[in-house]
N, C-alpha and C positions, 0 to 999 in steps of 0.2 A: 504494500500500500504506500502511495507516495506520502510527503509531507502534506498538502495540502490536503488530502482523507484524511488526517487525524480526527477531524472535529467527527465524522461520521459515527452515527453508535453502531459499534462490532458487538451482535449478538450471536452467540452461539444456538444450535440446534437444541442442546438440553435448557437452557434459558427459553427459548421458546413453546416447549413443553410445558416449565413451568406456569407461564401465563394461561390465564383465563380466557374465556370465548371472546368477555367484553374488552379484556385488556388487547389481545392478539387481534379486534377492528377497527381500535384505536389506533394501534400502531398503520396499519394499513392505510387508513384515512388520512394518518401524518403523512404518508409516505406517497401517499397519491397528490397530497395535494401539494408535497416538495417537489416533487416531479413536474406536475403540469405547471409550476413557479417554473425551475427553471427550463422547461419548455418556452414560455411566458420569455424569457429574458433572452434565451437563445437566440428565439426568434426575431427579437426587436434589434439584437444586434445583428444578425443576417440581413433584415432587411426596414431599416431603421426609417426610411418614407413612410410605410406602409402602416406605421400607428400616429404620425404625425400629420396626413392628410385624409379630409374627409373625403367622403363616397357622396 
């Protein structure tokens, strides 16, 4: 993992075990919605017009 993945939380497989049905959709939902973020950010740097003018 580079330096910059540090911040990431490294879960292992028996940690995820552990959690619960509601804990384990929670994480999911974090993870969804960090994702479609940097999606989100990706994108405006690819094509940086395209949230700056209107339609």
């Amino acid at each position: 993992l580079s330096q910059t993945g540090d911040y990431l939380v490294k879960v292992s497989p028996d940690e995820l075990r552990g959690l619960s049905d509601r804990d384990k959709r929670e994480l999911l939902r974090m993870s969804r919605a960090l994702m479609s973020l940097l999606e989100d950010v990706a994108s405006q740097i690819e094509h940086p017009a395209k949230h700056t003018k209107t339609s």
